[in-house]
N, C-alpha and C positions, 0 to 999 in steps of 0.2 A: 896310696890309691883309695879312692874315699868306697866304702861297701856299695855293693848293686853294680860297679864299674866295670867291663870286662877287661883284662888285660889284652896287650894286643896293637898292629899297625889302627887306626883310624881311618878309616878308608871314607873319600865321599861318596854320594849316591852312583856318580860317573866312574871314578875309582874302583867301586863294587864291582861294578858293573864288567870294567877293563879289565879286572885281576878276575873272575870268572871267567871271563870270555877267553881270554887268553891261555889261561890253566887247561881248561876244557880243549882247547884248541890243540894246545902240545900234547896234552892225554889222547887226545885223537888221534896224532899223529902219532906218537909213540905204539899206541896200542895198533896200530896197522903195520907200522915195520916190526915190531916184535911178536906180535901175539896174530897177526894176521887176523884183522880184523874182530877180535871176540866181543861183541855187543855188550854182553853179561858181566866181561872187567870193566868196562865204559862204563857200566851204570853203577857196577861198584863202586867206581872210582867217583862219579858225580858227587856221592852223597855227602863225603869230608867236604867238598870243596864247594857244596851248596850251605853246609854248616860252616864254614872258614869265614864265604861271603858275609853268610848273616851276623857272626860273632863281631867281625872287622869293621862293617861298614858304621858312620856315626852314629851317636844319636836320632840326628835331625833329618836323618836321609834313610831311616829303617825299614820305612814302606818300598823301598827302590828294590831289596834282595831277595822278595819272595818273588819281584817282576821279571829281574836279567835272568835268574839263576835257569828258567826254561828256555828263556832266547840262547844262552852261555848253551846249552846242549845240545840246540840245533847246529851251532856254528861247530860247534867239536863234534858231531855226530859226520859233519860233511867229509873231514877225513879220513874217518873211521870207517867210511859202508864201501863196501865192493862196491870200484869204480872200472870195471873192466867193458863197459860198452860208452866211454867218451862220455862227456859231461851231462848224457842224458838218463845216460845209465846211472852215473852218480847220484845224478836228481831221483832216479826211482829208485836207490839204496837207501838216499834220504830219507823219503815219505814210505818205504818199507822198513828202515829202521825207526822211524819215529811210531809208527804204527805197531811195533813189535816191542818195541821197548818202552812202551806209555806207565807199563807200571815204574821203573825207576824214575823216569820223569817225573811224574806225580806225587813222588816219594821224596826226590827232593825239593822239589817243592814246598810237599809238608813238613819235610826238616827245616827247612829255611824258615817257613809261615811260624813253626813253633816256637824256633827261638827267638827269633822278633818280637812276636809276641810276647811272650815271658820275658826279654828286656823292655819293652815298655810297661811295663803292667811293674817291675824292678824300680822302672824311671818314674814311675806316677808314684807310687808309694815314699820314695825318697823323695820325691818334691813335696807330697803332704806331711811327710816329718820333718822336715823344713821350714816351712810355715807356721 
């Protein structure tokens, strides 16, 4: 494995995207049959798997995992919020857990944003000792 290269599946931009959203999705569900809903393990649990995304996806699709990785938590967040008044109630657990939970949001986000970051910044340096 040539140095600056993560180890690791290669995910594409879309791929990032679908292994986020998916992970997030069954952590949602999990965390409501077991933990009855605890918002606070949900955003625990976000932040590996907003670092996973970024570590996984290519190259050439690294700007794609700081973008899912907050969509990925609204979808896993829809399992997760007390749903006990019918899909409208759902909807106002959503926009009351997103609203309560902005800091891990924004948390992984900036985990994602940073590792990306630092593997392109990894990828420009190896391409100019290359040259």
């Amino acid at each position: 494995m040539p140095p600056g290269q993560v180890p690791g599946p290669r995910l594409t931009g879309l791929g990032g995207g679908l292994f986020c959203t998916v992970v997030m999705f069954l952590l949602g569900l999990l965390d409501q049959l077991l933990f009855g809903a605890s918002l606070t393990l949900y955003g625990v649990l976000f932040l590996p798997v907003c670092a996973l995304t970024a570590l996984w996806v290519r190259g050439s699709d690294l700007l794609t995992a700081p973008v899912v990785v907050p969509i990925s938590f609204a979808v896993g967040l829809f399992p997760a919020v007390d749903g006990s008044g019918g899909l409208l109630g759902r909807l106002m657990g959503l926009v009351t857990g997103l609203a309560t939970q902005a800091g891990w949001l924004y948390g992984g986000t900036l985990v994602a944003g940073v590792i990306v970051l630092a593997r392109r910044v990894l990828w420009v340096r190896a391409r100019r000792h290359r040259t």
